[in-house]
C-alpha positions as CSV (number, residue, x, y, z in Angstrom):
1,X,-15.0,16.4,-3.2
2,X,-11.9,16.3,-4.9
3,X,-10.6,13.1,-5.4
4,X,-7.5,10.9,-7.4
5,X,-7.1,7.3,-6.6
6,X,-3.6,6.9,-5.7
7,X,-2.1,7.0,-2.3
8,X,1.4,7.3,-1.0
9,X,0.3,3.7,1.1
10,X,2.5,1.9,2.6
11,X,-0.3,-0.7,4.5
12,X,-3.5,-0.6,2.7
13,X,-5.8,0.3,5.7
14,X,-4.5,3.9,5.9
15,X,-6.5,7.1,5.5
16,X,-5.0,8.2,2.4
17,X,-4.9,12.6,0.9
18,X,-5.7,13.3,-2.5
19,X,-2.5,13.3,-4.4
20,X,-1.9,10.7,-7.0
21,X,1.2,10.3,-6.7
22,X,4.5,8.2,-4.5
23,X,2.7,5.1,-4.2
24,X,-0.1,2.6,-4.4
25,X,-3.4,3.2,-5.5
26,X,-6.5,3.5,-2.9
27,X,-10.1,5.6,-2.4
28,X,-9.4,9.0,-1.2
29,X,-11.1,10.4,1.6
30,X,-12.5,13.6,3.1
31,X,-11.5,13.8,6.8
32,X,-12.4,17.1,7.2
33,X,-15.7,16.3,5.8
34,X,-15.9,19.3,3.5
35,X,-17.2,17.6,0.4
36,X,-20.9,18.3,-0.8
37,X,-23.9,16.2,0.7
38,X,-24.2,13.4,-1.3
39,X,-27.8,13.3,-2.4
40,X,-27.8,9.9,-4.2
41,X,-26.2,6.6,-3.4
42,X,-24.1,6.8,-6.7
43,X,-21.7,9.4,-7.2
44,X,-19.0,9.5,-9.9
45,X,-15.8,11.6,-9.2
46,X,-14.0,13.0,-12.3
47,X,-10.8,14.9,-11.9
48,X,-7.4,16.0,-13.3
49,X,-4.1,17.4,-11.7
50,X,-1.7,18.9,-13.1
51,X,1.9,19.0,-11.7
52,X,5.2,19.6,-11.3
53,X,7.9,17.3,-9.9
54,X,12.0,17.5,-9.4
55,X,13.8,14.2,-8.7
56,X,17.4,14.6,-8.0
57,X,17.6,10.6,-8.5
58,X,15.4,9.4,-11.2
59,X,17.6,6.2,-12.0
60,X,17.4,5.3,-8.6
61,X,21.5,4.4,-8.4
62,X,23.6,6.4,-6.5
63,X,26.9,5.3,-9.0
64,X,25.2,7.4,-11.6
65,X,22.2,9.9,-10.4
66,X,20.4,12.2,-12.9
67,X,18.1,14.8,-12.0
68,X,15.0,16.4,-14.0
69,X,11.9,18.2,-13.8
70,X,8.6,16.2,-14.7
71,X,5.8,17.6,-15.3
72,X,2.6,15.5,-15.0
73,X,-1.1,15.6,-16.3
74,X,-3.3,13.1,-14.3
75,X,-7.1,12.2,-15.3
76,X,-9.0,10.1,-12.7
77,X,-12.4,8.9,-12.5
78,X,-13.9,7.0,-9.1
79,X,-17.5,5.6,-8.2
80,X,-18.8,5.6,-5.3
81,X,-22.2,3.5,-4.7
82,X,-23.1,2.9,-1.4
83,X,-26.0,1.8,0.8
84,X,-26.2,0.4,4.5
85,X,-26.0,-3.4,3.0
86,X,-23.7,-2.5,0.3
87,X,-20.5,-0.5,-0.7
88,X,-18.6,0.0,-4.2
89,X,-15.2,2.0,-4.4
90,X,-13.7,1.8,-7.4
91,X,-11.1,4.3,-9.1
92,X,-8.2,4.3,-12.3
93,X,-6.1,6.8,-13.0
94,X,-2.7,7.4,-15.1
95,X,-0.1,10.0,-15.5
96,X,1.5,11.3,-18.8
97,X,4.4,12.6,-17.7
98,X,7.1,15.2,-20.0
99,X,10.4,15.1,-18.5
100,X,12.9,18.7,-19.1
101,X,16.7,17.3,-19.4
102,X,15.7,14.0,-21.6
103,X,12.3,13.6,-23.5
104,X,13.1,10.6,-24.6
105,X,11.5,9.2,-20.9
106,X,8.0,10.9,-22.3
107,X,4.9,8.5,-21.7
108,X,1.5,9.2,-22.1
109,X,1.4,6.1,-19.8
110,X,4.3,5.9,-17.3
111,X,2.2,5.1,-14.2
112,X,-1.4,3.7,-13.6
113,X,-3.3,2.6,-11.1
114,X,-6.6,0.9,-10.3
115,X,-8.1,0.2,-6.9
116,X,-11.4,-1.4,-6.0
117,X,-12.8,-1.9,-2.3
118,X,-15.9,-3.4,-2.0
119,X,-18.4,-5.0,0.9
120,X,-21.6,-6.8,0.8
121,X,-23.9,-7.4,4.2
122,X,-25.7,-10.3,3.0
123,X,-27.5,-10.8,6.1
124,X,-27.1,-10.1,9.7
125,X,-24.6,-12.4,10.2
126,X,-22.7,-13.0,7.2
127,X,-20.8,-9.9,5.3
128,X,-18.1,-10.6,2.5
129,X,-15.3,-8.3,1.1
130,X,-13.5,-7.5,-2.1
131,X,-10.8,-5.7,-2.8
132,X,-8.4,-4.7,-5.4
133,X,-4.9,-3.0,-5.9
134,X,-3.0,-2.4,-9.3
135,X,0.1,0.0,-10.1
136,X,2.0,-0.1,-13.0
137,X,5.4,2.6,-13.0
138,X,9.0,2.8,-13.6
139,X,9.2,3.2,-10.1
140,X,9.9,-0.3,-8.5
141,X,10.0,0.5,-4.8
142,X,6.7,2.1,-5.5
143,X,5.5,-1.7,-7.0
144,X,7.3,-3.7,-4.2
145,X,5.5,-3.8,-0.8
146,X,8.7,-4.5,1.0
147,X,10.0,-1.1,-1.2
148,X,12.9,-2.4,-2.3
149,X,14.1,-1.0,-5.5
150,X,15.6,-2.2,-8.7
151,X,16.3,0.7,-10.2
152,X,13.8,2.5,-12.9
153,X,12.6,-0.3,-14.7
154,X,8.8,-0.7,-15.9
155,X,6.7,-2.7,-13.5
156,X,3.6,-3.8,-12.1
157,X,2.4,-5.4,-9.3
158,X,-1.2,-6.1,-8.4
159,X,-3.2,-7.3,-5.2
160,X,-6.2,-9.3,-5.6
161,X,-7.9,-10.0,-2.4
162,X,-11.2,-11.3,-0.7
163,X,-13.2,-12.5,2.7
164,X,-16.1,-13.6,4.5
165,X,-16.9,-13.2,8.1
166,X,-19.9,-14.9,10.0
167,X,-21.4,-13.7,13.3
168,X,-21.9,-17.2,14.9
169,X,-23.8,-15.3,17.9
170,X,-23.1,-11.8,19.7
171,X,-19.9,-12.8,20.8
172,X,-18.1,-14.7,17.9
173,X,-17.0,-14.3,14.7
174,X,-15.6,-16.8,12.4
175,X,-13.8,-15.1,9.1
176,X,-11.6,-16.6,6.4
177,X,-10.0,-14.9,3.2
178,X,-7.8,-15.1,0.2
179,X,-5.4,-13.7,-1.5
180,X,-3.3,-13.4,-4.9
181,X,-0.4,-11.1,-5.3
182,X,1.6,-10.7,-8.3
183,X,4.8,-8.8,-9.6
184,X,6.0,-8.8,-12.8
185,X,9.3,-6.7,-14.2
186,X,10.4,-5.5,-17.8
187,X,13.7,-6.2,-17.2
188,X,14.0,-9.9,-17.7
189,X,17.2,-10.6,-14.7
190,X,14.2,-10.0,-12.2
191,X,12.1,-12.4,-10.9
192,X,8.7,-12.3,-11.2
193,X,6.5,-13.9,-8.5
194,X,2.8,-15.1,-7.9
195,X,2.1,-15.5,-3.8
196,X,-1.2,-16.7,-2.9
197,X,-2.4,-16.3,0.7
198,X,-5.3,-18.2,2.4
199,X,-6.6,-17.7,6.6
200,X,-8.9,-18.1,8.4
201,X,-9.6,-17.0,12.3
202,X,-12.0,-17.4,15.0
203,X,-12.7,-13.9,17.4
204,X,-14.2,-13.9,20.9
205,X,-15.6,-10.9,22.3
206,X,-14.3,-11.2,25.9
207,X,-14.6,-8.2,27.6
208,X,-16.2,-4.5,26.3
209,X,-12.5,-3.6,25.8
210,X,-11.2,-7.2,24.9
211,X,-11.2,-9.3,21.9
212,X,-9.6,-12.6,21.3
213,X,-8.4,-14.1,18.2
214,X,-6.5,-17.9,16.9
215,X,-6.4,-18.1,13.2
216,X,-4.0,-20.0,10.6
217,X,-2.5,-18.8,7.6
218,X,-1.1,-20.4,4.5
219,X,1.5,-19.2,2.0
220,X,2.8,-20.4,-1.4
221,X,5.2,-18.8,-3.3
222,X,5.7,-19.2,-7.0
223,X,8.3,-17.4,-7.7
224,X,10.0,-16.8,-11.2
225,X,13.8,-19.7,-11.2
226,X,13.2,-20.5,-8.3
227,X,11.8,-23.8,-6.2
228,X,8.2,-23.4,-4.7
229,X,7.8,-22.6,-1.5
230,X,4.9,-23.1,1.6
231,X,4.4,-21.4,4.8
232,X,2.1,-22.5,7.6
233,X,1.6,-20.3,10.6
234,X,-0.5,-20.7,13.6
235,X,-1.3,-17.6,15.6
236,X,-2.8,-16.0,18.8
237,X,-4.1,-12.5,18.6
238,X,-5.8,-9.6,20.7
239,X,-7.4,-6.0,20.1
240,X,-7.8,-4.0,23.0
241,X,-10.0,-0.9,23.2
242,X,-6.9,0.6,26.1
243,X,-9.0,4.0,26.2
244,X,-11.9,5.6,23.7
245,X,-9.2,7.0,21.7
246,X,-6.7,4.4,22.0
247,X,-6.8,1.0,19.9
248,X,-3.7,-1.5,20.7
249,X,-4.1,-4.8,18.6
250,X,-1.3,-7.6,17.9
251,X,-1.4,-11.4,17.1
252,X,1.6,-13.5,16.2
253,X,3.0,-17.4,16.1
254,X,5.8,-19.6,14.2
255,X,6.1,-20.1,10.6
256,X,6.9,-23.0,9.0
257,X,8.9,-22.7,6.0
258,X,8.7,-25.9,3.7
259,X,11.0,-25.7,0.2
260,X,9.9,-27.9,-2.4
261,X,13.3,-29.9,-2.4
262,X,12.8,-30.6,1.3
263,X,14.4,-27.9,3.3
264,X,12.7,-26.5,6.0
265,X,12.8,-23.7,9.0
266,X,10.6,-22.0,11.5
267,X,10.6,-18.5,12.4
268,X,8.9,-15.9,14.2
269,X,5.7,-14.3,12.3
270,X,4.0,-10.7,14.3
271,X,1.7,-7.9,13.8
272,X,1.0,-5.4,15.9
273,X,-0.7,-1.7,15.9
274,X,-1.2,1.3,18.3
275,X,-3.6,4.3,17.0
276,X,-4.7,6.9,18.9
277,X,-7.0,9.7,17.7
278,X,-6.0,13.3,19.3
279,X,-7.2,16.6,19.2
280,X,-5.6,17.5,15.8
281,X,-6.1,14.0,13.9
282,X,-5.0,11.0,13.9
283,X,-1.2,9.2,15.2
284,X,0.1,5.4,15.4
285,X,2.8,3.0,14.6
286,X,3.2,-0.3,13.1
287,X,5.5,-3.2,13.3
288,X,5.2,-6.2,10.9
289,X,7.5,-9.5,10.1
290,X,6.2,-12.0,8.0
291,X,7.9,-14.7,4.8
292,X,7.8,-12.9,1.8
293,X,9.3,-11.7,-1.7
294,X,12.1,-9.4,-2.0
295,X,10.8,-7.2,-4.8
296,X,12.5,-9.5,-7.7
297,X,15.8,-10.1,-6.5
298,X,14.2,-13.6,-6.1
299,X,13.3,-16.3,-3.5
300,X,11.6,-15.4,0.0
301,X,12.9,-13.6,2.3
302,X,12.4,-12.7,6.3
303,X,10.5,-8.9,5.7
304,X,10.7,-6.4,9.1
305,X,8.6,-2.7,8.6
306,X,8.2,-0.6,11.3
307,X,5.8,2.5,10.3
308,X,4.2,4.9,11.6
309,X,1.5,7.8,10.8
310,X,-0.1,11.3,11.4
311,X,-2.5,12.9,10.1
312,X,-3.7,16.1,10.7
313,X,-6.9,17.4,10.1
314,X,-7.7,20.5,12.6
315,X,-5.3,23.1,12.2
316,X,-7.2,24.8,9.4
317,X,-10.5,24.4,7.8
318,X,-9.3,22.8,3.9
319,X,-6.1,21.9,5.1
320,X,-4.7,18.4,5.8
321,X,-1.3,17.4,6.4
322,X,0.3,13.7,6.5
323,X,3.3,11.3,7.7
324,X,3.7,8.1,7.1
325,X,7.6,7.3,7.8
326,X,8.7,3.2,6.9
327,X,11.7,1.5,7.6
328,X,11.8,-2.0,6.4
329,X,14.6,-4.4,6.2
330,X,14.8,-7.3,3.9
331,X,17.2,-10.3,4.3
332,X,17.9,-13.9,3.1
333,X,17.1,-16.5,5.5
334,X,20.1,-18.6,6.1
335,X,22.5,-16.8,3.5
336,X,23.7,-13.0,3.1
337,X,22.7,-12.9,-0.5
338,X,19.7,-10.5,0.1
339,X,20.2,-8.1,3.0
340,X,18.8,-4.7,1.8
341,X,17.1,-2.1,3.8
342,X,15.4,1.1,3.1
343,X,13.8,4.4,5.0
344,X,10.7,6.4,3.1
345,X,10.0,9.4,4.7
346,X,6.6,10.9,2.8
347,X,5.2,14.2,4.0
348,X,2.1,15.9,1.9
349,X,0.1,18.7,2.5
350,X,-3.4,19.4,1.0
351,X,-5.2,22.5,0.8
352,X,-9.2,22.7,-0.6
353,X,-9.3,26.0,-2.2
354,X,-12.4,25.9,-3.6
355,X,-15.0,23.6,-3.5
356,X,-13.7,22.2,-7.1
357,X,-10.1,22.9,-6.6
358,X,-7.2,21.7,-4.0
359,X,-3.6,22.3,-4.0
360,X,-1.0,20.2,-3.2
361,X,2.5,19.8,-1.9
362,X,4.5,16.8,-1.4
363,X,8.0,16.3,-0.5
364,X,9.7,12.3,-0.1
365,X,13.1,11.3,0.8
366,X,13.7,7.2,0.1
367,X,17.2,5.9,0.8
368,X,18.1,1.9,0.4
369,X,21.1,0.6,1.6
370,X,22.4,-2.8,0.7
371,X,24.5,-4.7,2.9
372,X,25.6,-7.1,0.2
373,X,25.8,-6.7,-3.6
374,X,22.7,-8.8,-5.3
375,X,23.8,-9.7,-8.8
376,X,22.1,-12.1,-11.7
377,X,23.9,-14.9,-13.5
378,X,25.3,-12.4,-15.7
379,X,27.1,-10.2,-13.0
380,X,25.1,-7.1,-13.5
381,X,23.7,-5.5,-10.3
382,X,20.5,-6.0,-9.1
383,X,19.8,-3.7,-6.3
384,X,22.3,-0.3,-5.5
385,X,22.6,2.0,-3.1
386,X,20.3,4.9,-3.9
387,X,19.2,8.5,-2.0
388,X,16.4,10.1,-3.5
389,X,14.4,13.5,-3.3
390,X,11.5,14.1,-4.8
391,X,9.5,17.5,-4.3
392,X,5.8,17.1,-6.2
393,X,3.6,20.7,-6.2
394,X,0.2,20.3,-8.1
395,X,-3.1,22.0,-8.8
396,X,-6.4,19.3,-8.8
397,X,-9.8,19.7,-9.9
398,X,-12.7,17.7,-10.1
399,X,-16.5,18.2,-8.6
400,X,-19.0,15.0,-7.9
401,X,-21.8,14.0,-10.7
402,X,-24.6,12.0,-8.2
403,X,-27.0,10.5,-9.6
404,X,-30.8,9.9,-7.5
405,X,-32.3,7.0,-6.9
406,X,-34.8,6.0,-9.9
């Protein structure tokens, strides 16, 4: 199996191809199912790509665009370990890149990422989770998960997150979890911010098809100059099995939005998902609003994404092909100081050529528009108007070590 751990994600759950490149780091996988047997529950996954990339905006600006050619070198390494109590994903990679019109961008270093999914059934009833998301880039709509950008500027951003769920009998499930997400920027007019995230929810098996769910979430923000913030929300969910190859889930309720100098607000908070599996893969679409950052521009903001997704896996044995289109639209609460919104429109094609060799083409448009100009104390400009192509063609190879059981 040929493997890298980054993804072009946009939501973390999402089948990802093998490219490491466009976004944030996750555990590849095979859907075609054309890797070798693994013969051992360990399995370590070396590999390298090498590529070529244009960008026709690498400063993300549209008041002063510059194009080059990049060409990257990317070593990865993932373990697998995995049992029918237990599984381990972990992966790292990073990306020296060499750029044609200005060297002086070189960096053995300019993106890396780490990812780590884990799960432990520690009996019947009670399993717990683990997982972990890092990426570090010039890129900062790649670092936001709202992907609003600040221009190039280095940045990180990581996702810490973990969970327990207990089967209280055959039909109920109580679960809980945690969260920690951080983003921190070079460029010292941004605002870094720490959110931490805390839920729990009980499920009711109600029907074959049916499933029930009330939970409550908590939010606080700790955000870089700015007064803390806490959210409270309430909500009432469902996941409906429609057909065998349709899944339709969505839960929602108010949140509660306390400042720490005392003002306060209420506004709606939903998820909701359709997938469908078809003859050729996989489709669905997304829609999400929730409190949240605005990628360092500062203070929280009311988030809206609507995504959606298709994967292909059938038209060729070796071949894969995915979509995952995102609008989003960030804005200020009660003021018109943030009201930014951006389309990312990824499309990647992956072909196994030999059992220790894939190719791969990738082509992504991202546009941001800004409704009004976000600017520091200083006057400088914060977020700008930016159209960006970037057209990534590489050659990866890599081939799994197992090791048996002693």
């Amino acid at each position: 199996m040929l493997v890298a751990c980054l993804s072009p994600g946009l939501a973390a759950a999402q089948p990802v191809p093998i490219a490491p490149q466009f976004g944030a780091p996750s555990p590849t996988q095979d859907p075609q199912k054309l890797q070798l047997p693994l013969r051992a529950p360990m399995t370590l996954l070396p590999s390298i790509t090498i590529s070529e990339e244009y960008n026709d905006n690498i400063l993300l600006d549209n008041r002063n665009r510059q194009w080059d050619l990049i060409t990257g070198i990317t070593p990865a390494i993932n373990f697998i370990w995995e049992s029918r109590t237990h599984r381990l994903l972990a992966g790292y990679n990073f990306t020296s890149e060499l750029y044609l019109r200005d060297p002086t961008r070189d960096n053995a270093f300019n993106t890396q990422n780490f990812t780590l999914d884990s799960m432990w059934r520690v009996t019947e009833q009670l399993t717990l989770t683990l997982t972990d998301g890092f990426t570090a880039t010039t890129d900062t709509n790649l670092v936001s998960p709202e992907g609003v950008s600040t221009g190039r500027n280095r940045s990180w951003g990581n996702v810490l997150a973990g969970g327990a769920a207990y089967h209280l009998d055959l039909l109920t499930t109580v679960r809980g979890g945690g969260s920690w997400a951080v983003q921190r920027f070079e460029r010292s007019e941004l605002e870094s911010s720490d959110v931490y995230r805390a839920n729990v929810w009980l499920d009711r098996t109600l029907t074959r098809q049916l499933r029930g769910s009330v939970g409550y979430e908590f939010g606080y923000f700790d955000i870089k100059h700015e007064e803390k913030v806490t959210t409270h929300t309430p909500r009432l969910g469902f996941s409906w099995q429609v057909t065998p190859t349709i899944t339709l889930a969505a839960n929602g309720g108010p949140s509660f939005e306390q400042h720490e100098h005392g003002a306060s607000r209420i506004t709606p908070a939903v998820n909701a998902t359709y997938e469908q599996r078809m003859w050729f893969g996989v489709i669905g679409v997304g829609f999400d609003r929730q409190v949240a950052t605005a990628g360092g521009l500062g203070g929280v903001t009311d988030n809206t994404s609507v995504s959606g997704r298709v994967d292909v896996f059938t038209l060729m044995r070796g071949l894969t092909l995915s979509f995952l289109p995102r609008y989003s639209w960030v804005k200020s609460a009660e003021t018109d100081r943030i009201d930014i919104s951006s389309i990312t429109l990824p499309l990647q094609a992956t072909y196994r050529l030999t059992a220790w060799m894939a190719a791969v083409a990738r082509y992504q448009f991202y546009q941001q528009r800004t409704g009004t100009e976000v600017r520091d104390t200083a006057g400088n400009l914060l977020a700008a108007d930016a159209d960006q192509n970037r057209l990534f063609v590489g050659l990866q190879f890599g081939y799994p070590i197992t090791f048996d059981r002693p």
